[in-house]
C-alpha positions as CSV (number, residue, x, y, z in Angstrom):
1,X,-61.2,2.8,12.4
2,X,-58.2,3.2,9.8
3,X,-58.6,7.1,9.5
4,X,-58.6,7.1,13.4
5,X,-55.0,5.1,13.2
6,X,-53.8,6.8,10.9
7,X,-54.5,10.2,12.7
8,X,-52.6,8.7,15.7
9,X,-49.9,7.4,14.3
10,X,-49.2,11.4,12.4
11,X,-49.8,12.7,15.8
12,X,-47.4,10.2,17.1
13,X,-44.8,11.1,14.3
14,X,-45.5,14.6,15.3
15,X,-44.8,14.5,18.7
16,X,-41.6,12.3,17.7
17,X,-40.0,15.1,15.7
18,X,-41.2,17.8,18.3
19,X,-39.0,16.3,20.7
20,X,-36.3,16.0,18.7
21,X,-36.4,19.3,17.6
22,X,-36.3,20.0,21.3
23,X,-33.4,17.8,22.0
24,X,-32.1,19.6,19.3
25,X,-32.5,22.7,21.0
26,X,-31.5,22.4,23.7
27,X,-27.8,21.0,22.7
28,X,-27.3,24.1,21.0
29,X,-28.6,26.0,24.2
30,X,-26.2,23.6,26.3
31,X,-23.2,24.6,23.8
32,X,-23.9,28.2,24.0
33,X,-23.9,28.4,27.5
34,X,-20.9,26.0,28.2
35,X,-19.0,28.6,25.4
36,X,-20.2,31.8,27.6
37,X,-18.8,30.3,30.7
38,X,-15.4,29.4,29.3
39,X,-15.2,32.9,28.9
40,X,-15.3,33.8,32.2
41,X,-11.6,33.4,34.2
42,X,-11.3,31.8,37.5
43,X,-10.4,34.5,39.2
44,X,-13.1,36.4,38.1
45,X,-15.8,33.7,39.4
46,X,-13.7,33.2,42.8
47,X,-12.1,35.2,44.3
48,X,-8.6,34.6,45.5
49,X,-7.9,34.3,49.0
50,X,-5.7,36.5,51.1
51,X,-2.1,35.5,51.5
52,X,-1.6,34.0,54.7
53,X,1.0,35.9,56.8
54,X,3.8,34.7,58.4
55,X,4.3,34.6,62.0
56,X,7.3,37.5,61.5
57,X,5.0,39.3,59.3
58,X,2.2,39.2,61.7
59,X,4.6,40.6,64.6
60,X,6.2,43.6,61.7
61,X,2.1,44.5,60.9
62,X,1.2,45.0,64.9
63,X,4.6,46.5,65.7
64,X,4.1,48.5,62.2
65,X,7.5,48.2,61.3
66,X,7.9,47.9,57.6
């Protein structure tokens, strides 16, 4: 009954530094991709919206006077 203890408690131990090899993991994964997406601009994600025009610019555009 000892061995069988035993042989839990390395499988336990195991399965204890699996996951924090995991954990491990994926903070490095979560770094990477929060560095990648810094990268990108704002601009480049969403894209800027059209000025809005003026009444007087809205008459010059239909009566096309520039």
């Amino acid at each position: 009954m000892t061995k069988k203890k035993s042989k839990l408690e390395a499988e336990i131990d195991w399965l204890k530094t699996e996951m924090e090899k995991d954990l491990k993991d994926l903070e490095i994964d979560k770094k990477k991709l929060i560095s990648q997406i810094k990268q990108f601009k704002k601009e480049e994600i969403i894209p800027k919206k059209p000025k809005k025009l003026t009444l007087w610019e809205k008459i010059k555009k239909i009566l096309k006077i520039s």
